[in-house]
C-alpha positions in Angstrom: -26.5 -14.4 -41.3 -23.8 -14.0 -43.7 -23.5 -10.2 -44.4 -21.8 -7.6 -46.9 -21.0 -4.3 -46.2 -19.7 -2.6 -50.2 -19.3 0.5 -52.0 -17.7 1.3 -55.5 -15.2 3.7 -54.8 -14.4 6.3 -57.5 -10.8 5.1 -57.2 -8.9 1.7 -56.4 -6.3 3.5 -54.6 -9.6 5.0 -52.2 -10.6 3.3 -49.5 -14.1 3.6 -47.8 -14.1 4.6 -43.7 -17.8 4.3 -43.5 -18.2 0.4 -44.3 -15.4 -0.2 -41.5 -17.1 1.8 -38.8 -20.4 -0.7 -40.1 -18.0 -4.1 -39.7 -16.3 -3.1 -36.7 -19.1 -2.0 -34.8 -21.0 -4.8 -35.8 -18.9 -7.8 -36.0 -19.0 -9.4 -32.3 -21.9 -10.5 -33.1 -22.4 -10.7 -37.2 -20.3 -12.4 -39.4 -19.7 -9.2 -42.0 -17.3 -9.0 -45.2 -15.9 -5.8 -46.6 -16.5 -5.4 -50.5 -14.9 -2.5 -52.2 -15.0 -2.0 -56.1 -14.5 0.7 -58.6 -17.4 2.9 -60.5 -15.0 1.9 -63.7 -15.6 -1.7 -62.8 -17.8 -3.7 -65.2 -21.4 -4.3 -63.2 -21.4 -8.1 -63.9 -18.2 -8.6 -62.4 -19.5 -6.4 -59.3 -22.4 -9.1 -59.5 -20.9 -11.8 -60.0 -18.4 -11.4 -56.6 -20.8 -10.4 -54.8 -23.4 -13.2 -55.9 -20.3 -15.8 -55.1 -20.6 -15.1 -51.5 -24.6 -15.5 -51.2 -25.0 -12.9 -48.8 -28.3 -12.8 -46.7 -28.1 -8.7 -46.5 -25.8 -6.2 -48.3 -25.2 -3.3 -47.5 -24.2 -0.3 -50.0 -22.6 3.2 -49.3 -23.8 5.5 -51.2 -22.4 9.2 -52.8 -23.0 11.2 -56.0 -20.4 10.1 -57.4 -21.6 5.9 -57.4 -25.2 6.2 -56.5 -26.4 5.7 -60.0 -23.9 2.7 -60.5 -24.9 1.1 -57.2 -28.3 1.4 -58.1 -27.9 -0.5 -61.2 -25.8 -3.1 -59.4 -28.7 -3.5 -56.6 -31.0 -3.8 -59.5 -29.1 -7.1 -60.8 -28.5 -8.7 -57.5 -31.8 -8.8 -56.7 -32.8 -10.3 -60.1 -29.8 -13.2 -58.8 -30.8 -13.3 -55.5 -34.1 -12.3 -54.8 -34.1 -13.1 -50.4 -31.3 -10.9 -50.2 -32.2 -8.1 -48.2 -30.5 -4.6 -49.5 -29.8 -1.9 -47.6 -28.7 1.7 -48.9 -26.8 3.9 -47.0 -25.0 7.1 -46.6 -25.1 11.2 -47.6 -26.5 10.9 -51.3 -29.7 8.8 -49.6 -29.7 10.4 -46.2 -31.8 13.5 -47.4 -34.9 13.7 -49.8 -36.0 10.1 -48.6 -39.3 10.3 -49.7 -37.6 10.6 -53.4 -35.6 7.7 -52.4 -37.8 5.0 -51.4 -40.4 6.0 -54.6 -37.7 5.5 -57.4 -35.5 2.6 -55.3 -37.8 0.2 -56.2 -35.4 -2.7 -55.6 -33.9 -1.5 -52.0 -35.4 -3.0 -48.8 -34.4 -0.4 -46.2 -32.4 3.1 -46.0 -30.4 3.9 -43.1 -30.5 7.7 -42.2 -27.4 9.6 -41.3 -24.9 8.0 -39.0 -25.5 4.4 -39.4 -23.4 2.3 -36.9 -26.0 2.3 -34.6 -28.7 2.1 -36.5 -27.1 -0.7 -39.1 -26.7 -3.1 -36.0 -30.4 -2.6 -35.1 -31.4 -3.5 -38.2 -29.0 -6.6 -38.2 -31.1 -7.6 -34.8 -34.5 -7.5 -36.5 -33.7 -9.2 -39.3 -32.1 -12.0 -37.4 -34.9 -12.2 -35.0 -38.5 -10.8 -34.6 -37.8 -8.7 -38.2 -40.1 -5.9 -36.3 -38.6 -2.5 -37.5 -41.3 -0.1 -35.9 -38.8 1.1 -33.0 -35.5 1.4 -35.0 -34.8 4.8 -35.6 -32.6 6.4 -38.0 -33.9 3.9 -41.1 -36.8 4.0 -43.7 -38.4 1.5 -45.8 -42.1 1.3 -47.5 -44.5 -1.2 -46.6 -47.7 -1.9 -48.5 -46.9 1.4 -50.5 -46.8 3.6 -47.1 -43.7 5.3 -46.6 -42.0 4.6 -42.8 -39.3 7.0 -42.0 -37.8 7.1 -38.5 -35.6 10.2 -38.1 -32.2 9.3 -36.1 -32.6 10.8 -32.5 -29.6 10.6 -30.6 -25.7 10.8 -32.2 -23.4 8.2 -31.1 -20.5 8.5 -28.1 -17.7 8.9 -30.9 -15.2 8.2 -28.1 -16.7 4.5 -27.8 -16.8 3.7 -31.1 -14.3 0.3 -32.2 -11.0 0.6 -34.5 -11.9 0.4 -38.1 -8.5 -0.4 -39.1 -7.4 -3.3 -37.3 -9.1 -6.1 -40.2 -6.4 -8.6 -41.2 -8.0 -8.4 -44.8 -7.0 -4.6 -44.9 -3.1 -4.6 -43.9 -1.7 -6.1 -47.4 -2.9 -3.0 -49.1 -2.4 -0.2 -46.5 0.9 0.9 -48.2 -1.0 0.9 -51.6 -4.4 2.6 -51.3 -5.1 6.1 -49.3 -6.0 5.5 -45.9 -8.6 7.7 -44.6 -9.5 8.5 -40.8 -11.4 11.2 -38.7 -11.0 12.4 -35.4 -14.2 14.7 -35.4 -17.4 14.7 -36.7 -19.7 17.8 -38.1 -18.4 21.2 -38.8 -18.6 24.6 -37.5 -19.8 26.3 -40.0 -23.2 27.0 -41.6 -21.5 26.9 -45.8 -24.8 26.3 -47.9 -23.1 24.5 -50.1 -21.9 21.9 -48.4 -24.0 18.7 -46.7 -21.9 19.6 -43.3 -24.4 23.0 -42.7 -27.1 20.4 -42.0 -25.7 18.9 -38.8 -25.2 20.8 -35.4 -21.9 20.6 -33.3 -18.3 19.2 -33.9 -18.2 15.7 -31.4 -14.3 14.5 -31.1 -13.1 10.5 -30.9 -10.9 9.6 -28.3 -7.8 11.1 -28.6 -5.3 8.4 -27.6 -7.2 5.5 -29.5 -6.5 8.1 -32.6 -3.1 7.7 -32.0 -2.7 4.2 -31.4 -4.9 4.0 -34.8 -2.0 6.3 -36.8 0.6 4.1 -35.1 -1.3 0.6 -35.9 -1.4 1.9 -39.1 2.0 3.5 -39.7 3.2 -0.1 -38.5 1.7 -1.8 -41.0 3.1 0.1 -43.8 0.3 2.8 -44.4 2.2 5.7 -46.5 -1.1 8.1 -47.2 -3.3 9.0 -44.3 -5.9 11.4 -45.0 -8.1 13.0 -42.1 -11.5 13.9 -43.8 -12.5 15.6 -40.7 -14.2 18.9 -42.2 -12.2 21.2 -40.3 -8.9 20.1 -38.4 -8.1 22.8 -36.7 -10.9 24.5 -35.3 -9.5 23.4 -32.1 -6.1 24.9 -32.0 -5.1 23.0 -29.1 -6.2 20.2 -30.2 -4.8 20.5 -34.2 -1.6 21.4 -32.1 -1.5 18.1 -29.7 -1.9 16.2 -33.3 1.0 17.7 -35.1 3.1 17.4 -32.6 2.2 14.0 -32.1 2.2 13.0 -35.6 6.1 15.3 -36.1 7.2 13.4 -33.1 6.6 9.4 -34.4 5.8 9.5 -37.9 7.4 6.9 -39.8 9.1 8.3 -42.8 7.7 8.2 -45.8 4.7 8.6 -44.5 2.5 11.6 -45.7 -0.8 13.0 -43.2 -3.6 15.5 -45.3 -5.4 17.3 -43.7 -8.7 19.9 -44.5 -8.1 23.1 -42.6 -9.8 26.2 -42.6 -7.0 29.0 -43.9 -8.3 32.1 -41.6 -8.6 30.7 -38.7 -4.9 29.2 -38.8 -2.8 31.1 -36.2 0.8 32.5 -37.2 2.1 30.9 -34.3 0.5 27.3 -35.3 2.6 27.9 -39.1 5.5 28.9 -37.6 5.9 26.0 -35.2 5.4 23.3 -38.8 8.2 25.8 -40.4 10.0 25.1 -37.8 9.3 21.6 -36.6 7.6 19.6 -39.4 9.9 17.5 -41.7 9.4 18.8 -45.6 6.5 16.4 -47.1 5.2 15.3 -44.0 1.7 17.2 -44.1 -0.5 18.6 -46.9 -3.4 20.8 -46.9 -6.3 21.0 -48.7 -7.7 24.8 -47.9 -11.4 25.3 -49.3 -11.3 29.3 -50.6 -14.1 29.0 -53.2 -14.5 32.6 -53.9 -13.0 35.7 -53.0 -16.1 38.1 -53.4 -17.4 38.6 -50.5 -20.5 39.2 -51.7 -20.8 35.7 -52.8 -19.9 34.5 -49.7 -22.1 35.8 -47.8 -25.0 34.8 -49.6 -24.0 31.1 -49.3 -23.3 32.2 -45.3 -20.2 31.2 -45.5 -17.5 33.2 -43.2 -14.0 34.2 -44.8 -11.4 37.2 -43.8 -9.2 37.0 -47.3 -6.4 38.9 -45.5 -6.1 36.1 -43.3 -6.0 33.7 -45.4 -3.6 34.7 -47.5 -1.5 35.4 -44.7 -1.7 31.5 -43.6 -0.8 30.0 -47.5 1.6 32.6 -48.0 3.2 31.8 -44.2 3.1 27.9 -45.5 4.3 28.6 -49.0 7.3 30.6 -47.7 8.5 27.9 -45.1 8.4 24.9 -48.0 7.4 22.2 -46.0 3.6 21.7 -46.6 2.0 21.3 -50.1 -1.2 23.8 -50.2 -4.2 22.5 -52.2 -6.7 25.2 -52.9 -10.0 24.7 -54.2 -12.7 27.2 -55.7 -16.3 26.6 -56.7 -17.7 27.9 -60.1 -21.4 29.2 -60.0 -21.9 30.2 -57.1 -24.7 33.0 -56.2 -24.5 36.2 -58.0 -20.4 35.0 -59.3 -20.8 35.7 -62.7 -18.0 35.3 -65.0 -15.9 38.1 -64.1 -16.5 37.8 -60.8 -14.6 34.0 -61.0 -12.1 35.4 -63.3 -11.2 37.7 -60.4 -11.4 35.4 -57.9 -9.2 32.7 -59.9 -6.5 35.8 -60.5 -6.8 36.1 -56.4 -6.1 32.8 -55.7 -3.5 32.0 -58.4 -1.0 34.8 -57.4 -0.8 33.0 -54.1 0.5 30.2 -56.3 -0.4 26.8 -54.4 0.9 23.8 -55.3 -2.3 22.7 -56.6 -5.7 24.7 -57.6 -8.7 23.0 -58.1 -11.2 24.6 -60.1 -14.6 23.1 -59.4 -18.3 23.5 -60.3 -21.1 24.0 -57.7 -23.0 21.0 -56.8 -27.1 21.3 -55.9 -26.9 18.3 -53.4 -29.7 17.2 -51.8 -30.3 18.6 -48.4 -28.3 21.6 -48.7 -29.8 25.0 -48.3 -28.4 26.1 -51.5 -30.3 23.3 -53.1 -33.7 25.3 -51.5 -33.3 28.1 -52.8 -31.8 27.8 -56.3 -35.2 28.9 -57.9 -33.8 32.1 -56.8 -30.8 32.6 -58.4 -32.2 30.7 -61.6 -30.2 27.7 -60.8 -30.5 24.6 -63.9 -28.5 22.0 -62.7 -28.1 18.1 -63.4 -31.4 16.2 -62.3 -29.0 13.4 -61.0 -26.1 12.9 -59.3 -23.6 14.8 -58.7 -26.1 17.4 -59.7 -23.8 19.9 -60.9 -25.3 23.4 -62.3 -26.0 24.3 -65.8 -26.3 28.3 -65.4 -27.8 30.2 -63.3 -28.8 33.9 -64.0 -25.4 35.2 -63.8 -23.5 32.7 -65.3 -25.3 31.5 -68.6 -24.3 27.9 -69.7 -21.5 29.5 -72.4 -19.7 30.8 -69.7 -20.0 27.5 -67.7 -18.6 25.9 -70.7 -15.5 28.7 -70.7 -14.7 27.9 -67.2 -14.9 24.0 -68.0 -12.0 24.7 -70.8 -10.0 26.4 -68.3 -10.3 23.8 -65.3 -9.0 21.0 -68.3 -5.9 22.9 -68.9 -5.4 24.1 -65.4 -5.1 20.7 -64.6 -2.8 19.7 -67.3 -0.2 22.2 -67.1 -0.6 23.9 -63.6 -1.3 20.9 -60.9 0.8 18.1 -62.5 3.9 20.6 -62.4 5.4 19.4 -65.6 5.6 22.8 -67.0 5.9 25.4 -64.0 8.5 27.5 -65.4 6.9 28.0 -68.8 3.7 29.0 -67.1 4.9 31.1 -64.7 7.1 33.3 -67.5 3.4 33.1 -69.2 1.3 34.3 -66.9 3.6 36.8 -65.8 5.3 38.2 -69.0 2.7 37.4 -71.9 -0.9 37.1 -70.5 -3.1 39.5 -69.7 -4.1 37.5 -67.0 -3.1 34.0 -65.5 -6.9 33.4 -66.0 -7.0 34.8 -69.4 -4.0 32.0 -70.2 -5.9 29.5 -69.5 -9.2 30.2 -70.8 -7.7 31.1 -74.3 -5.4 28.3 -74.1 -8.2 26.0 -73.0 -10.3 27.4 -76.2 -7.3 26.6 -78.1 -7.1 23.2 -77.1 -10.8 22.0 -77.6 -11.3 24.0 -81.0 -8.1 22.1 -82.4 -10.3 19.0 -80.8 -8.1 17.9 -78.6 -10.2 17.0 -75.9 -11.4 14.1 -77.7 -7.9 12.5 -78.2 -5.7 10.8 -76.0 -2.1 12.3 -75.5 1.4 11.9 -73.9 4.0 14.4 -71.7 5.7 14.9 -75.5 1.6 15.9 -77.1 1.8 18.3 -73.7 4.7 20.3 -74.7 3.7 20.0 -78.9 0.3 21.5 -78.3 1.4 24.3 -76.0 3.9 25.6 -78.8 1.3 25.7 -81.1 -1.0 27.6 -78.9 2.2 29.9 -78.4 2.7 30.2 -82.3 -0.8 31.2 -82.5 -1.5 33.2 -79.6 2.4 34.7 -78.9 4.2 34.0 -82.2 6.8 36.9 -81.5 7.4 35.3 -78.5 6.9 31.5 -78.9 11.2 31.1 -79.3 12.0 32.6 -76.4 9.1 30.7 -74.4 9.9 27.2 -76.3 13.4 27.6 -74.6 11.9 27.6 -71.3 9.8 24.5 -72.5 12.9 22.6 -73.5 14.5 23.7 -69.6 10.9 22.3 -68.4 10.6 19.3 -70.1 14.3 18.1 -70.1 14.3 18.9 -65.7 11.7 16.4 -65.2 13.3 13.2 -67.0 15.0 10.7 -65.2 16.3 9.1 -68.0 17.2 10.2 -71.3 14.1 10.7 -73.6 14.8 8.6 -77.1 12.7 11.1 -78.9 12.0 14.6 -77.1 8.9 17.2 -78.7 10.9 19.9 -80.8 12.6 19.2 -84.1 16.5 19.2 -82.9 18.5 21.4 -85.7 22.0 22.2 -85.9 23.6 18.7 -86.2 27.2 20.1 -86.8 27.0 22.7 -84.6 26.6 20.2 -82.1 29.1 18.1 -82.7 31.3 20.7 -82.6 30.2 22.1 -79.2 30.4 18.4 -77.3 34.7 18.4 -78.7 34.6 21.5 -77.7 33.4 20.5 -74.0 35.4 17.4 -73.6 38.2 19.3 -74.1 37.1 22.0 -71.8 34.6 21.3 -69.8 35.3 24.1 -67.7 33.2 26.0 -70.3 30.3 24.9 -68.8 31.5 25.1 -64.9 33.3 23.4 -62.3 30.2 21.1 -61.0 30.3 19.6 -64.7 33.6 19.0 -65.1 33.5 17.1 -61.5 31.6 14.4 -64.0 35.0 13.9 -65.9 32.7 13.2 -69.4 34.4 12.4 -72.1 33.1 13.1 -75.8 31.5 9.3 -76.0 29.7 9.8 -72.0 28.5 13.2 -73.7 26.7 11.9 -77.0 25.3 8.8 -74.9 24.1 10.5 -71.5 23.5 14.4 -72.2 21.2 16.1 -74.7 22.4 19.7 -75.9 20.1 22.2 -77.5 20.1 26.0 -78.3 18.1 28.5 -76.4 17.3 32.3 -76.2 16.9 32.3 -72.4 19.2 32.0 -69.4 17.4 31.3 -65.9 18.5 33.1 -63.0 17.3 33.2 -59.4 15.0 36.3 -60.2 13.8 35.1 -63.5 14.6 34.9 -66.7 16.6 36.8 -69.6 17.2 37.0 -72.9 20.7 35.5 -73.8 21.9 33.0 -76.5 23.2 29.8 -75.5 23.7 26.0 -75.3 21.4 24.3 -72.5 22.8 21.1 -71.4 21.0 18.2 -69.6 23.4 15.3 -68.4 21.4 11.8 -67.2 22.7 9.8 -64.9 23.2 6.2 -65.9 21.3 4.9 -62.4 18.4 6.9 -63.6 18.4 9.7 -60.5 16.9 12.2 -63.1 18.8 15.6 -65.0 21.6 18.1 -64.2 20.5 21.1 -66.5 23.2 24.0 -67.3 23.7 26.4 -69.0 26.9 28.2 -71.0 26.6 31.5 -73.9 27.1 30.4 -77.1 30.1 33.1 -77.5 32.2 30.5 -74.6 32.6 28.0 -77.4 33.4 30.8 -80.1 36.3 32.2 -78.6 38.1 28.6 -77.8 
């Protein structure tokens, strides 16, 4: 049989784990092929590849986030290819089968849950006696009767095959995110979350991990991503791992990892402060609210103290980047509740905050009971709520306005001085910033429009000149340090109107005469008057950073850029230095 195993990642630069652990497990005995696409791809071209390889069974993995794609794509193949036999796969079709196998009308069979196991049995049947009574872990309908065969035992992880080792895979392991897992399952009971269903955390094989991260360091992998749900519920274990991976990472390589804040001993921080090279890990901490209430209502198990005792540990050694995420709509979180919990989190200042909205996936307890909580949410995938009692869809729509900007200003780091002098100086609340800003932005209809890093920078001024006009000079100073710090070259045409055409003139004689004026670290660059018109740009500002903040002071800010493009040198001299020469 010639045999596909596909999905349409969200991404190019994502690869999927799941089809691997089908090919490996599988392919002593079954030619298979590996068949990744994007959800942005166009379906006939999706069709088309696949078609070219007249497959005898494909096999599709399936999440909210392609499930209505893949479907479509199913739909055409088996217009193209009617003998093909398809088989779905994965969370999104793993619970609510009976739903499934009544609306997949062009799907032959649906394997439950863990599928390595079960795939292979199915690969046997349809290659021989094609009698599926005693497989279990799949469903399928026959004659209009619905067969579903629960999965009965998990697999021995620690005998599973390599996923990694397919010759087709090295010549974009530097390229693409390389995901792995060393567990599966999850201690805890979140309702939320698909990971409540199952029961126990089972480990993989410790040393073939290793020799995995080595094969794959080797071969020029630069992201590796462990998307086990939590790494270090096993402190000795997370420990053996960072050591390992502190002792023979290759550098320039970069290892994420999804931990659970509160349960992260102070002595398990200190020894990465201490050990781990700067950019080696990352961590992606799941907070998603701070009320307590909330939390327990969606049984999920948080000491806050604790956790902010583990970012704030991480934060303060600056070697890890901290990736925090929150969920919007939870039970009982109505909008002021979030607003508090956002201010929480925020103050702790992570690298990156993700702000996202509460899924009702299938299976999940959550999904149960939202006639409770007055839940209206997205009939299909990702099923994301509406409102619920608390939270009425104009609030939903408030939150939406602040995750857009959010993302814009805070987790792309383009503007981090600005919005940190905002939040703490001008806004009532970090929160309030963005909402209002984020109101701003889609009343002006932004949202609809495309933009650049200069449109950034423009349309934050004119929220300031709406929002803070007394203030919008002293904060478009702070923009101009922002944007003019992040260049590696020289921008041709920077956002603000430059003014003062003689004064500047003036100033740049002035500094290649004395470039003392501006310190000894610029005149160690030996400019003269030509270097300084053709690599530097020099504006006037109203504010003077200095290691505890900033101040009001007039002055000249000067950004030199080196000719091999290695990005800005930003100082800054008082305007009455160029008087008095």
């Amino acid at each position: 049989m010639n045999i596909t195993v596909c999905t349409l990642n969200a991404k190019y630069i994502h690869t999927n784990l799941a089809i691997r652990y089908l090919k490996s497990y599988c392919e002593d005995a079954y030619n298979i092929r590996i068949a990744e696409y994007t959800i942005k791809d166009p379906a006939m071209n999706i069709v088309s590849d696949l078609y070219s390889q007249k497959p005898d069974v494909i096999g599709f993995s399936c999440y909210i986030w392609n499930i209505e794609e893949t479907i479509r794509i199913a739909g055409m193949i088996k217009k193209v290819l009617p003998d093909c036999t398809i088989v779905f796969g994965g969370p999104e079709v793993t619970y609510d089968v009976p739903y499934w196998l009544d609306r997949l009308n062009d799907i032959d069979f649906i394997v439950i849950g863990e599928g390595e196991k079960t795939f292979r049995m199915l690969l046997d049947q349809l290659s021989g006696a094609r009698d599926f009574s005693n497989i279990a872990g799949i469903a399928y309908k026959q004659d209009g009767t619905h067969h579903i065969h629960p999965q009965t035992n998990k697999l021995d992880l620690r005998e599973l095959p390599s996923p990694f080792r397919f010759e087709e895979d090295r010549d974009s392991l530097s390229k693409r995110i390389t995901y792995i897992e060393t567990s599966r399952g999850c201690p805890f009971r979140c309702q939320f979350c698909l990971s409540s269903i199952e029961t126990g955390v089972r480990y993989f094989d410790r040393e073939k991990v290793k020799d995995d991260i080595r094969f794959l360091m080797n071969n020029g992998a630069k992201t590796i991503k462990f998307v086990d749900r939590t790494f270090n519920i096993s402190r000795s274990y997370a420990m053996e791992m960072f050591q390992f991976l502190i002792d023979e990472h290759i550098p320039g390589t970069v290892f994420q990892f999804e931990i659970t804040g509160d349960i992260m001993r102070p002595e398990v921080i200190q020894f990465l402060n201490e050990h781990a090279p700067a950019g080696l890990f990352r961590f992606e901490i799941g907070v998603q609210s701070t009320n307590d209430g909330v939390n327990e209502l969606v049984q999920r198990k948080q000491n806050w103290e604790k956790l902010v005792r583990t970012v704030t540990m991480v934060k303060d050694g600056g070697k890890i980047d901290q990736h925090l995420d929150l969920i919007a709509g939870l039970p009982e979180e109505n909008y002021d509740s979030f607003r508090r919990t956002f201010n929480d989190v925020f103050a702790l200042r992570p690298e990156e905050l993700q702000l996202g909205f509460l899924k009702l996936l299938r299976g999940t307890g959550l999904r149960l009971s939202a006639p409770q909580y007055g839940y209206e949410y997205m009939d299909q995938a990702p099923y994301e709520m509406l409102s619920n009692r608390v939270l009425p869809f104009e609030d939903v729509i408030r939150i939406k306005q602040t995750e857009d900007v959010l993302e814009k200003y805070w987790n792309d780091h383009r503007t981090d001085e600005t919005i940190e002098y905002i939040t703490r100086h001008l806004a009532l609340t970090p929160f309030d910033f963005f909402q209002d800003f984020g109101a701003f932005w889609e009343a002006e209809g932004w949202g609809r429009i495309g933009h650049q890093l200069e449109d950034l920078f423009k349309r934050l001024s004119s929220f300031l000149q709406a929002a803070h006009p007394d203030a919008a000079a002293q904060v478009e100073s702070i923009m101009k340090y922002d944007y003019l710090r992040n260049q590696r070259f020289k921008p041709r045409k920077p956002w603000w109107r430059s003014e003062e055409a003689d004064d500047r003139s003036a100033v740049y004689k002035q500094l290649a005469d004395h470039p003392l004026i501006v310190g000894e670290s610029f005149a160690s660059l030996q400019l003269r008057e030509k270097d300084l018109h053709k690599h530097t740009i020099l504006e006037p500002v109203t504010m003077r950073k200095q290691e505890d903040g900033w101040v009001q002071e007039d002055g000249w800010l000067l950004a030199y850029f080196s000719p091999t493009g290695a990005g800005s040198s930003l100082y800054f001299f008082s305007r009455s230095l160029t008087k008095t020469i």
